[in-house]
DSSP file (Angstrom, degrees, kcal/mol; ACC not computed):
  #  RESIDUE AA STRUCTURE BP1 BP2  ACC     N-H-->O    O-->H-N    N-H-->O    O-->H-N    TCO  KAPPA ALPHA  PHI   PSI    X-CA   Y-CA   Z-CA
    1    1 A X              0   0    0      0, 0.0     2,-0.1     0, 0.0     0, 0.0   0.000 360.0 360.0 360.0 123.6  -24.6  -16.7  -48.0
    2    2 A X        -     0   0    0      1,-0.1     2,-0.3     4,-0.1     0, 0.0  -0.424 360.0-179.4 -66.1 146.6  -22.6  -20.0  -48.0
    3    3 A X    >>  -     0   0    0     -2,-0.1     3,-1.2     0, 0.0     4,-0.8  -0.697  43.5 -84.7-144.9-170.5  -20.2  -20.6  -50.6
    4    4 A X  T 34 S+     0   0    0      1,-0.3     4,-0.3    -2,-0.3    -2,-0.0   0.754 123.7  55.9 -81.2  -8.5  -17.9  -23.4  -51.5
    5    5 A X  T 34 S+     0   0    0      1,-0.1     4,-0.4     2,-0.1    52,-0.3   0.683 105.9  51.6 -86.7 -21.4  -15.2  -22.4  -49.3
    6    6 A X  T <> S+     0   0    0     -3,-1.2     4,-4.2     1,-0.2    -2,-0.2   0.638  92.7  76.0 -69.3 -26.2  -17.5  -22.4  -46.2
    7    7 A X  H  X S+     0   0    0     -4,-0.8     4,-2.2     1,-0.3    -1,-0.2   0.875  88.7  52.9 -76.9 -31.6  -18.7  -25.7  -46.7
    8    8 A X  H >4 S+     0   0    0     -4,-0.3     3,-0.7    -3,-0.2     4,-0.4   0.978 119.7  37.1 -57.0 -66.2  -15.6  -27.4  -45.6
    9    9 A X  H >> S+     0   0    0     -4,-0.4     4,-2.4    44,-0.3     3,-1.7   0.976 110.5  61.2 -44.2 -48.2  -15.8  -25.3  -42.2
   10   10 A X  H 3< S+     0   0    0     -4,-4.2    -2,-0.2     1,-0.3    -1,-0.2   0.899 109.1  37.6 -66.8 -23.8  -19.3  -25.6  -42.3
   11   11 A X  T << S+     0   0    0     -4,-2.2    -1,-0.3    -3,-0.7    -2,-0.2   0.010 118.6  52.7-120.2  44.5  -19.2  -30.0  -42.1
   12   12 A X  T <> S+     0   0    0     -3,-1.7     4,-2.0    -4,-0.4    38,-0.3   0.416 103.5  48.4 -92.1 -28.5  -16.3  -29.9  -39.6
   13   13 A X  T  < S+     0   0    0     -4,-2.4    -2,-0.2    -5,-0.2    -3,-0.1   0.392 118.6  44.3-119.1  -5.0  -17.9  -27.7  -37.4
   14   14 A X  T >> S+     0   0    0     -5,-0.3     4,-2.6     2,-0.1     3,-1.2   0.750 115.5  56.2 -93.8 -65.5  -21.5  -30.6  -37.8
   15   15 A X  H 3> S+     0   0    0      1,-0.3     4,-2.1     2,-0.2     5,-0.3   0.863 108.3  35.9 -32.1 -55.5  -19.0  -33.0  -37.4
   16   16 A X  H 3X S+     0   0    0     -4,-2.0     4,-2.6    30,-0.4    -1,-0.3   0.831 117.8  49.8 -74.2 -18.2  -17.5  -32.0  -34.2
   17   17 A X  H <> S+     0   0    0     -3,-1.2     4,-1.9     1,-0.2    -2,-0.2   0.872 115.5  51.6 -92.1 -15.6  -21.2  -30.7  -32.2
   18   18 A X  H  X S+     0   0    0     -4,-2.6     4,-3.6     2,-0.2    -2,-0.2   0.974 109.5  42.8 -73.0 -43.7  -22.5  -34.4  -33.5
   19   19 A X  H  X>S+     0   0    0     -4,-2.1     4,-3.5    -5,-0.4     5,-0.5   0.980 118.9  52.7 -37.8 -61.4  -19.5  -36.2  -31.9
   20   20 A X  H  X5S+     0   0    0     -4,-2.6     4,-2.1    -5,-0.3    -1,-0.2   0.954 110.8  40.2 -30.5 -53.7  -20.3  -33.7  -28.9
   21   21 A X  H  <5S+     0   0    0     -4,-1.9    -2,-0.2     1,-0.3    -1,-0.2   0.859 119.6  52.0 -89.3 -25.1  -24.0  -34.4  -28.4
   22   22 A X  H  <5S+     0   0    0     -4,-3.6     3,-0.4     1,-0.1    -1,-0.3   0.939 118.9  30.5 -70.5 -30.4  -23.1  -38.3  -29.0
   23   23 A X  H  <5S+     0   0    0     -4,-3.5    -2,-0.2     1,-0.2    -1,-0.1   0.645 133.2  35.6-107.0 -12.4  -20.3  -38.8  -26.4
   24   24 A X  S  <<S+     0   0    0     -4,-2.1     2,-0.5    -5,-0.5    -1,-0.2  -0.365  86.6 135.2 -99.2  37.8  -21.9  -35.9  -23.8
   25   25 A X    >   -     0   0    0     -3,-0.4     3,-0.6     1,-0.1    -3,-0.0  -0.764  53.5-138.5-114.7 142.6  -25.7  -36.7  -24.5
   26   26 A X  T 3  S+     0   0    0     -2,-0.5    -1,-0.1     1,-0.2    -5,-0.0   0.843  85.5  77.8 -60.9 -35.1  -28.1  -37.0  -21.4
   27   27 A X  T 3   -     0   0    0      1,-0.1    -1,-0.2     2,-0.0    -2,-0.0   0.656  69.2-159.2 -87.8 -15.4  -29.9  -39.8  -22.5
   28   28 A X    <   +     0   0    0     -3,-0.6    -1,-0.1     1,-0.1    -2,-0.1   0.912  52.7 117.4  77.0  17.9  -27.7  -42.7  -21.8
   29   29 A X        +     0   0    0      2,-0.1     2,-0.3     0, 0.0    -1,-0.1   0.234  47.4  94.8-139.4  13.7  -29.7  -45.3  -24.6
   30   30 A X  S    S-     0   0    0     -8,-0.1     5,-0.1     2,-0.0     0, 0.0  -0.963  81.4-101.2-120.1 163.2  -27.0  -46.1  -27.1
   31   31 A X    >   -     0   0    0     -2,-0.3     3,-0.7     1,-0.1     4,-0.5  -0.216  43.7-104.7 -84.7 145.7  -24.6  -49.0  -27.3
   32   32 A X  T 3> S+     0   0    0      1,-0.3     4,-2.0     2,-0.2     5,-0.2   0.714 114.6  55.3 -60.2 -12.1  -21.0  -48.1  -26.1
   33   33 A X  H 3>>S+     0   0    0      2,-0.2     4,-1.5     3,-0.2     5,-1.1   0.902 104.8  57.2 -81.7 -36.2  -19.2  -47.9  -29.7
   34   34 A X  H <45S+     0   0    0     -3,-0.7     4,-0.3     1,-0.2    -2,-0.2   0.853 112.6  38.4 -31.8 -70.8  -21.7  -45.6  -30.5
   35   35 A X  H  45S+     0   0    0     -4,-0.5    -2,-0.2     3,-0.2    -1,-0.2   0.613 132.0  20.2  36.1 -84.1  -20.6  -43.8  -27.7
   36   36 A X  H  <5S+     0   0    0     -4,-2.0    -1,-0.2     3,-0.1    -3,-0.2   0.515 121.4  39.1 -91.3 -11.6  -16.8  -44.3  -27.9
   37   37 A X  T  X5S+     0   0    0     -4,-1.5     4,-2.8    -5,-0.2     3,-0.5   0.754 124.9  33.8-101.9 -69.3  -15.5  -45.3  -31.4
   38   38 A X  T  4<S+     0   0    0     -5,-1.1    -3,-0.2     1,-0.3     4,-0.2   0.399 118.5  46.0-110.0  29.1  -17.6  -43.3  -33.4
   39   39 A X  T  > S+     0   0    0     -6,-0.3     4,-1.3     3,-0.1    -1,-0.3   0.659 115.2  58.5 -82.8 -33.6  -18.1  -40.0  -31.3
   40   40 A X  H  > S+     0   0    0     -3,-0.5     4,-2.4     2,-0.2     3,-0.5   0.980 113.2  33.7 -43.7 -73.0  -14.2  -40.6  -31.0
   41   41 A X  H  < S+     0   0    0     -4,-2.8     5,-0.4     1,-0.3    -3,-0.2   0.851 109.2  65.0 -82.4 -31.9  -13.7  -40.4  -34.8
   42   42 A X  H >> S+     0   0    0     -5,-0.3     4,-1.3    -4,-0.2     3,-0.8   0.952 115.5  35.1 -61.8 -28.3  -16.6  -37.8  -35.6
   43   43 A X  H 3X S+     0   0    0     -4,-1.3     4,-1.0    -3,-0.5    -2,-0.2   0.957 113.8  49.1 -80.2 -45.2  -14.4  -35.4  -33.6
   44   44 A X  H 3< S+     0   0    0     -4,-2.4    -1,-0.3     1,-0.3    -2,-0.2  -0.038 117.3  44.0 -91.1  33.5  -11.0  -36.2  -34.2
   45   45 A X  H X> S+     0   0    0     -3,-0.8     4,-1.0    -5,-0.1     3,-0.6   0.291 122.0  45.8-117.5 -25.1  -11.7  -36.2  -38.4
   46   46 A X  H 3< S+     0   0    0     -4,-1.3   -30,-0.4    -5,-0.4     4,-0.3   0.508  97.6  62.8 -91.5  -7.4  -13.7  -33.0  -37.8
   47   47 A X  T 3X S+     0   0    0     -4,-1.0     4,-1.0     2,-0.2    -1,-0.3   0.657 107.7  44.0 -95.7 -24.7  -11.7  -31.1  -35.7
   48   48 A X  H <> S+     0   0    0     -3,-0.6     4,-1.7     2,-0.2    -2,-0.2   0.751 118.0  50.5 -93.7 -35.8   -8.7  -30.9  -38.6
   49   49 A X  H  X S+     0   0    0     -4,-1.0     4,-0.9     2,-0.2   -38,-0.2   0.558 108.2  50.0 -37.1 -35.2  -11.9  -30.0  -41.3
   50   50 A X  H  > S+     0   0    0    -38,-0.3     4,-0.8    -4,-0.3     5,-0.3   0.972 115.6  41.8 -79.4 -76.5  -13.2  -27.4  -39.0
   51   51 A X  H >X S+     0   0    0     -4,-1.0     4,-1.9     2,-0.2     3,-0.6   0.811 115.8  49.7 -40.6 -50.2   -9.3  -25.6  -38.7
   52   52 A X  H 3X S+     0   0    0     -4,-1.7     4,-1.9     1,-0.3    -1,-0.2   0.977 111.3  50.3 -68.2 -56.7   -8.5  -26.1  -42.4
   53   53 A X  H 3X S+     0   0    0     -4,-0.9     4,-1.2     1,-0.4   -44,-0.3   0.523 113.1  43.5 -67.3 -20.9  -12.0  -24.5  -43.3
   54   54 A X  H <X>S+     0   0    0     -4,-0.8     4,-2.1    -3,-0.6     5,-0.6   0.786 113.0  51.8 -96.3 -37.9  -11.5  -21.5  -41.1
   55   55 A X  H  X5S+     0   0    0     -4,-1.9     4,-3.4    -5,-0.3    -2,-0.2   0.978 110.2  51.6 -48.9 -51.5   -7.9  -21.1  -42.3
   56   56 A X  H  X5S+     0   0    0     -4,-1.9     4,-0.8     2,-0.2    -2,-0.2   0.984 111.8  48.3 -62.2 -77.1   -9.4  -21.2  -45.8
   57   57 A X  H ><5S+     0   0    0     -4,-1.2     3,-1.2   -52,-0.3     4,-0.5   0.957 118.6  32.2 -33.5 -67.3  -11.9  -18.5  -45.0
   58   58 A X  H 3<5S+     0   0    0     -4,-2.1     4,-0.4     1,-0.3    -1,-0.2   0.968 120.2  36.9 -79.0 -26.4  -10.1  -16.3  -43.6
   59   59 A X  H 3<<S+     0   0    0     -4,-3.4    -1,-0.3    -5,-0.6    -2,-0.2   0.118  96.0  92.6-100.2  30.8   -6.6  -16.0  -44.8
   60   60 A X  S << S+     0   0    0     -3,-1.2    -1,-0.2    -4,-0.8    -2,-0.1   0.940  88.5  51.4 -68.7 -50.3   -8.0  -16.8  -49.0
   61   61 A X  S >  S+     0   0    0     -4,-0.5     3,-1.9    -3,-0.2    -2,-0.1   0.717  84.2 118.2 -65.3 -41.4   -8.3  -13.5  -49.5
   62   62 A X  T 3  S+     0   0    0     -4,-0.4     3,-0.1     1,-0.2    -3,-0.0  -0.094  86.0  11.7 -35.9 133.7   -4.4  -12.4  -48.2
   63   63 A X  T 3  S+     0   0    0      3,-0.0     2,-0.4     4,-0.0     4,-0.3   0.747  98.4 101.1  66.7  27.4   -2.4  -10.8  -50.9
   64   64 A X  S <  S+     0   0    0     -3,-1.9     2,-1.2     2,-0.1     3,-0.2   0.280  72.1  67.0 -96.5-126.1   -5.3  -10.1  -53.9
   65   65 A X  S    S+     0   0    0     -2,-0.4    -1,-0.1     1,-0.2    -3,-0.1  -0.303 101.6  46.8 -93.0  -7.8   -5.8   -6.8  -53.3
   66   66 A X  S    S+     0   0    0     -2,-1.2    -1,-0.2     2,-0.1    -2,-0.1   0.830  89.7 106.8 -91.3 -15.9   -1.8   -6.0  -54.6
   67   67 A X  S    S-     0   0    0     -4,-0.3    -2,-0.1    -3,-0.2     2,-0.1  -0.243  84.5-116.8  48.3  98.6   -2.8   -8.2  -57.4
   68   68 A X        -     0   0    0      1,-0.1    -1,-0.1    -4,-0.1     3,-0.1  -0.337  29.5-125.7 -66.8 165.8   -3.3   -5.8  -60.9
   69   69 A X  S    S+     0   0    0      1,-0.2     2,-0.3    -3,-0.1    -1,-0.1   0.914  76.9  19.3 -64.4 -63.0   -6.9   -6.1  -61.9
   70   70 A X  S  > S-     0   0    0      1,-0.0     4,-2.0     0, 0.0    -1,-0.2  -0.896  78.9-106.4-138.0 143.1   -7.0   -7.0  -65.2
   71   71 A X  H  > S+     0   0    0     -2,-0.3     4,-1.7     2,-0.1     5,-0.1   0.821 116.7  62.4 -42.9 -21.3   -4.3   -8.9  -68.1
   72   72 A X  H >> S+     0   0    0      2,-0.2     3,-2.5     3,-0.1     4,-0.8   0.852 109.5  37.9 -72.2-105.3   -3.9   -5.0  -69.8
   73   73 A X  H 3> S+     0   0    0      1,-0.3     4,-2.9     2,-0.2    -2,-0.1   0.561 113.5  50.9 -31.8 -47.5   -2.4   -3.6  -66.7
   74   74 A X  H 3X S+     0   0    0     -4,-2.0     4,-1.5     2,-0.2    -1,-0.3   0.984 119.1  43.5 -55.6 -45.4   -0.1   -6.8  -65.5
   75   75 A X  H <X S+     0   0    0     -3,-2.5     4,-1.9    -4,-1.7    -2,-0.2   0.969 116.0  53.4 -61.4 -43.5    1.3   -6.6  -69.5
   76   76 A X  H >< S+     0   0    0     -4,-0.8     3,-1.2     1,-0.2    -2,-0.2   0.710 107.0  45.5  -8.5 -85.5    1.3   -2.9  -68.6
   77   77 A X  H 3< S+     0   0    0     -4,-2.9    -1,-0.2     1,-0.2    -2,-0.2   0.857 100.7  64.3 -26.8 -79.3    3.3   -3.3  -65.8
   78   78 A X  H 3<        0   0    0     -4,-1.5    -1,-0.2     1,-0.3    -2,-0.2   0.584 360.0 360.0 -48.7 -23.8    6.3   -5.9  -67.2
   79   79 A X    <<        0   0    0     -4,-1.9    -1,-0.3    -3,-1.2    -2,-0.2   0.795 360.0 360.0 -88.1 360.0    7.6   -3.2  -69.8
């Protein structure tokens, strides 16, 4: 299921395969800034969107599970 942390990955990783299909596309029938300015810029803003969003997935999670559970155990804990 996508969740709000994915989404970031998820329109870096549209960003960069549209940039792809514009500046590598077979068909040859759009005007060169199409082409070069803004297949240029969908990739290079989508390619740092893509990396933060995988960072964010995977490493969010590091260091809960030592984390007490609930506010009774943390007071617990501090006397």
């Amino acid at each position: 299921m996508l969740t709000r942390r994915d989404t970031l990955l998820l329109i870096g990783a549209t960003m960069i395969a549209i940039g792809g299909v514009l500046y590598f596309n077979p068909f040859q029938n759009e005007p060169w800034w199409v082409e070069w300015l803004l297949a240029s810029i969908l990739v290079y803003l989508g390619l740092p969107l893509a990396i933060v969003g995988a960072a964010i997935h995977f490493f969010s999670g590091v260091g809960e599970s030592a984390a007490p559970k609930n506010k009774a155990s943390a007071a617990g804990a501090r006397h």
